[in-house]
C-alpha positions in Angstrom: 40.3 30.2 29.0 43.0 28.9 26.8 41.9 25.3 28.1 38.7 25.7 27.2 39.5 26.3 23.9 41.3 23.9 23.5 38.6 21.3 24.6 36.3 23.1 22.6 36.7 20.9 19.3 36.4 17.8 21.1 33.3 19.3 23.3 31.8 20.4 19.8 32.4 16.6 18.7 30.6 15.4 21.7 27.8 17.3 21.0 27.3 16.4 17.0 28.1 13.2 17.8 24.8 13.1 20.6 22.9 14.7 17.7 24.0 12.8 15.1 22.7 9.6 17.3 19.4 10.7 18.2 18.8 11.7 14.6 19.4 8.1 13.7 17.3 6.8 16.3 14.4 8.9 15.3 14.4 8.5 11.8 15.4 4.8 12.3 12.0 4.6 14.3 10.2 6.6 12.1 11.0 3.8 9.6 9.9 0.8 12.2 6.4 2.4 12.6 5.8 3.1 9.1 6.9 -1.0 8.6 5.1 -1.7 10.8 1.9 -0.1 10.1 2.0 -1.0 6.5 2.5 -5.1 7.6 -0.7 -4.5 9.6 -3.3 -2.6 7.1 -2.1 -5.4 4.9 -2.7 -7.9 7.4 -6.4 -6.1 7.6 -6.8 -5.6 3.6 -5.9 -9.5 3.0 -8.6 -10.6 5.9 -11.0 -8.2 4.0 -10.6 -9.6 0.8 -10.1 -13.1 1.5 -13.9 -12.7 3.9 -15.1 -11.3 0.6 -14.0 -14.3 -1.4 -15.7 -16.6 1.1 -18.6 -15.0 1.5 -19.4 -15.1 -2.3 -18.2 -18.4 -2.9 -20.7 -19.2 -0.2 -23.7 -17.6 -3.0 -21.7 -20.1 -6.1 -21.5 -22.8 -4.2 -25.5 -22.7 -3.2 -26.3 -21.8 -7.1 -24.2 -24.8 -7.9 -26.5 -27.0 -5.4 -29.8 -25.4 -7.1 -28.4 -25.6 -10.4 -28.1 -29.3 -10.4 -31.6 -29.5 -9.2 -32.7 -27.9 -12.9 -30.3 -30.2 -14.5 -28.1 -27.5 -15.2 -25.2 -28.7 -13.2 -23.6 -31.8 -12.5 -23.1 -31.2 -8.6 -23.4 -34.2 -6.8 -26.1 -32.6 -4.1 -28.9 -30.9 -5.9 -31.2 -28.5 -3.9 -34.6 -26.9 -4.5 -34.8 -23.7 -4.8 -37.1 -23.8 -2.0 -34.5 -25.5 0.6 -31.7 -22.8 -0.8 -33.7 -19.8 -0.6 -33.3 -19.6 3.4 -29.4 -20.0 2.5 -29.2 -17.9 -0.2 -30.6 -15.1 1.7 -28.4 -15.5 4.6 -25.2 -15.9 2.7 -26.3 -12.7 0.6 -26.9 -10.9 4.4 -23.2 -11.6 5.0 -22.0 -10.5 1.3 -23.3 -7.2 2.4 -20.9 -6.6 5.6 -18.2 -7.9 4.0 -18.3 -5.9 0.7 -18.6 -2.9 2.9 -15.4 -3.6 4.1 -14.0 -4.5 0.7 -15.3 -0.6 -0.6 -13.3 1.0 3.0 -10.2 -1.0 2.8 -9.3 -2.4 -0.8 -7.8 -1.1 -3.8 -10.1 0.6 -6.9 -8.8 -2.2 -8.7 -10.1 -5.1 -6.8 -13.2 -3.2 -5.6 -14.1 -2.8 -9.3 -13.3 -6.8 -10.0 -14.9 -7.9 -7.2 -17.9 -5.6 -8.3 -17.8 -7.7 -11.7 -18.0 -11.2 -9.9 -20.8 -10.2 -7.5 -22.6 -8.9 -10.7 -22.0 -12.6 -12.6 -23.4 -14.4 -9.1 -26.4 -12.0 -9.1 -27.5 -13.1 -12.6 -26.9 -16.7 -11.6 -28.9 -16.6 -8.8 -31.9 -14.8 -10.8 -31.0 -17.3 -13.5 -31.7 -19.9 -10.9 -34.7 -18.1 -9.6 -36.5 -17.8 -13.0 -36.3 -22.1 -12.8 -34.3 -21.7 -16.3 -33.3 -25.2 -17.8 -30.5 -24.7 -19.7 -27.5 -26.6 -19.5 -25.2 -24.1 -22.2 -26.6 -21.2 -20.7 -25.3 -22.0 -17.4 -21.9 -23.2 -18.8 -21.7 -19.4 -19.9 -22.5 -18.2 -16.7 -20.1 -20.9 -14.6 -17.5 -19.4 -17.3 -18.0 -15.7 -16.9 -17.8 -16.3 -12.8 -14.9 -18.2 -13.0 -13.3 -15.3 -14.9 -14.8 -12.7 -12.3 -13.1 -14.4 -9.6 -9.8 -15.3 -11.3 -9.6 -11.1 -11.8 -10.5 -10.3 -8.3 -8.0 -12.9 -6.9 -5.6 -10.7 -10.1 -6.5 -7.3 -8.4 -6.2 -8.8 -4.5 -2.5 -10.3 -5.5 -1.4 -7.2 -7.2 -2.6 -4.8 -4.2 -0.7 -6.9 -1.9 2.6 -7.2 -4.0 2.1 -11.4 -4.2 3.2 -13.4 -6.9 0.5 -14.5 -9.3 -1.5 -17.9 -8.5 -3.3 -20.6 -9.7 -6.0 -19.8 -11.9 -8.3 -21.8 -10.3 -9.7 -23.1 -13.7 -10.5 -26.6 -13.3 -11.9 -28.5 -15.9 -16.0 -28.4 -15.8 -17.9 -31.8 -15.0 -20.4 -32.7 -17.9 -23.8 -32.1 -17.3 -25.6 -35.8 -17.1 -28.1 -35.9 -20.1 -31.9 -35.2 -18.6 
């Protein structure tokens, strides 16, 4: 008996020491998954947002087109409203899908700022649909979506811990006198 006890210490070492282990491995582990889960929603939460992005810019680029058809903008390829509305209709079909996405998987914050921009594109299109000439008017509208998307892109860099980015403010084209 008296060898046993006096293995017992080291036996008792053996044994913290195995427990001691596998409590590292677990938590260590733990702490892999949790990585690793967090890398993939963001992986999913920047496709959602940056599918977002497109899909509006898709609606901008088509008002853009019809704009300079008015004489509103100085786009280099103008397009009635009659050959756009076809487009228009099937880039707003998409905007739909991909904003659901947006509402499931992205932040308040850039849900609410890209809530703002779609707004702005939405009274650019019905500005567009009301055949509006007005050259300032549209300036104030270019402006107000150019500042819709600079804060979603805000919101989208903030939720995914990026450093801040170009502003994406490029000087505007003059409108050619009509």
């Amino acid at each position: 008996m008296t060898a046993f006890l006096q293995q017992l210490p080291a036996l008792l070492g053996v044994v913290v020491g195995a427990l001691g282990s596998y409590a590292a491995v677990v938590r260590s582990d733990r702490a892999r998954f949790r990585r690793e889960r967090s890398a993939r929603w963001e992986e999913r939460r920047l496709s959602v947002y940056s599918d977002y992005a497109r899909t509006l810019k898709a609606s901008v680029n088509l008002t853009y087109r019809v704009a300079a058809h008015f004489g509103n903008d100085p786009h280099p390829h103008p397009m009635s409203p009659q050959e756009a509305e076809p487009l228009l209709a099937q880039a707003t079909d998409r905007r739909d899908p991909s904003g659901e996405a947006l509402i499931m998987l992205g932040s308040r914050d850039a849900v609410e700022r890209a809530r703002v921009w779609v707004r702005v594109v939405m009274d650019m299109e019905r500005f567009l649909r009301d055949g509006t000439h007005d050259p300032q008017a549209w300036q104030a509208l270019l402006e107000r979506q150019r500042a819709g998307r600079e804060g979603y892109y805000t919101a989208v860099r903030e939720d995914l811990d990026l450093p801040p980015g170009h502003s994406a403010r490029w000087p505007a084209l003059p409108v050619p006198p009509s």
